[in-house]
Legacy VTK file of the C-alpha trace (Angstrom):
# vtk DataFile Version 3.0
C-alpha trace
ASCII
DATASET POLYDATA
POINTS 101 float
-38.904 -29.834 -33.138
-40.519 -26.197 -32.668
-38.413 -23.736 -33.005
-35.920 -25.425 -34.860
-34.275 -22.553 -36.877
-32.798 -24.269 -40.442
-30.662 -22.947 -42.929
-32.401 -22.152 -46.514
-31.763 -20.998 -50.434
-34.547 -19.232 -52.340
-33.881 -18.485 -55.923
-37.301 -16.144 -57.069
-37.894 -14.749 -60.738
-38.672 -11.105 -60.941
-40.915 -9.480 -63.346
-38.991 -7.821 -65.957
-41.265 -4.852 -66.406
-39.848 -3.720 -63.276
-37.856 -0.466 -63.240
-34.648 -0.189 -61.563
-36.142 1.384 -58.213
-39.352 -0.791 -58.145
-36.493 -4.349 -58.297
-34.583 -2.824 -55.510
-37.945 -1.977 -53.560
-38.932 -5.435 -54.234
-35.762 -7.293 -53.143
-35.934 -5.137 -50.292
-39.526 -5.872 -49.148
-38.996 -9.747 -49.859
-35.940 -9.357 -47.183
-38.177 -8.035 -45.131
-41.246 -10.729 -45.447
-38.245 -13.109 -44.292
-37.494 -11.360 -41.398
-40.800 -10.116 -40.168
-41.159 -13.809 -39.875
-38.117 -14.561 -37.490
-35.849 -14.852 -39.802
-32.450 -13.654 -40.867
-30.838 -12.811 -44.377
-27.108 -14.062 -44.679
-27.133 -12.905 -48.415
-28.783 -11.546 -51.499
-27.606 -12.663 -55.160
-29.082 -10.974 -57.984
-28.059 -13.182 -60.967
-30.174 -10.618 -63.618
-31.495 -11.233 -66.786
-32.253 -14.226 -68.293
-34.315 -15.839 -70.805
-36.977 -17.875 -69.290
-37.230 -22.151 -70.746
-40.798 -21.293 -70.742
-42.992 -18.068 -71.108
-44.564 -17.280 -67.714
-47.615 -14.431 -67.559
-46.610 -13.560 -71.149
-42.987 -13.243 -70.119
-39.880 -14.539 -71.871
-37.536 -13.075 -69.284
-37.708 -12.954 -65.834
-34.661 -11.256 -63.125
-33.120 -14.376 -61.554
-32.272 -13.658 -57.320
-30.689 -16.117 -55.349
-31.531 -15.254 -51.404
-30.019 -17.374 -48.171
-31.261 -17.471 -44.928
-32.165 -18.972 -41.562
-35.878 -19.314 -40.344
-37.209 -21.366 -37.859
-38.797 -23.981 -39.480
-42.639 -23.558 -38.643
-42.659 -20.250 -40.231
-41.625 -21.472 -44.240
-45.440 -21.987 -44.978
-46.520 -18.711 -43.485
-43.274 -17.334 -46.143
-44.709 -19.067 -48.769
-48.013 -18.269 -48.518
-47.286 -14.620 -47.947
-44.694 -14.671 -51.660
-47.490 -16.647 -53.771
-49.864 -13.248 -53.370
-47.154 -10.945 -54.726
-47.608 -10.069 -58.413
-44.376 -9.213 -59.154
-42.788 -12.897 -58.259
-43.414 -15.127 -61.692
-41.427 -18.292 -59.361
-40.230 -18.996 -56.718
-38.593 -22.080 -55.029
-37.291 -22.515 -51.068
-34.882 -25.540 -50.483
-33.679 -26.274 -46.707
-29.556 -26.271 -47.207
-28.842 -28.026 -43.452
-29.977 -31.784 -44.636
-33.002 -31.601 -42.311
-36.207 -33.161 -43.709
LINES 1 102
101 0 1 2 3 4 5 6 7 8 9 10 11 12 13 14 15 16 17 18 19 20 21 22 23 24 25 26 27 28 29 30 31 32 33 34 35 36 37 38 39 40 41 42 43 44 45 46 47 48 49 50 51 52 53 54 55 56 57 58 59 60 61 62 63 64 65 66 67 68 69 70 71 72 73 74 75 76 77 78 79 80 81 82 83 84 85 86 87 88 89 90 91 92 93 94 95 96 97 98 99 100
């Protein structure tokens, strides 16, 4: 259906490199990826540190945020496609939360 707008959870791994400021500029610029897309953040998570089950880039650590939000539905590729060119993301994962397939 276009224009469907669904209900999703993103949990992303930060770099741990990252300062401080350059995490919070981060979280804040993936908020607004979501947006500039049509859609809207109910909630940020940050979770924090934690050791990694496998080393990613070199990295035994990554900063764990959970991330919830609505988007229409057409527009989770165009997401996607814009998070997998950002450096600073080692993973990321999008699940739809509202049982649609």
């Amino acid at each position: 259906m276009a224009g469907e707008v669904c209900s999703y959870e993103m949990v992303y791994i930060l770099r741990p490199d990252l300062d401080e400021g350059e995490r919070r500029n981060k979280i804040g610029k993936i908020q607004q990826v979501i947006e500039s897309e049509g859609g809207q953040v109910q909630g940020t998570d940050e979770w924090g540190p934690r050791i990694l089950a496998y080393e990613i880039d070199h990295f035994r650590e990554g900063y764990y945020v959970l991330v919830t939000f609505s988007l229409p539905a057409e527009r989770v590729r165009s997401v996607e496609g814009r998070f997998a060119m950002d450096d600073a993301l080692l993973r990321y994962q999008i699940v739809r939360m509202d049982g649609g397939g």
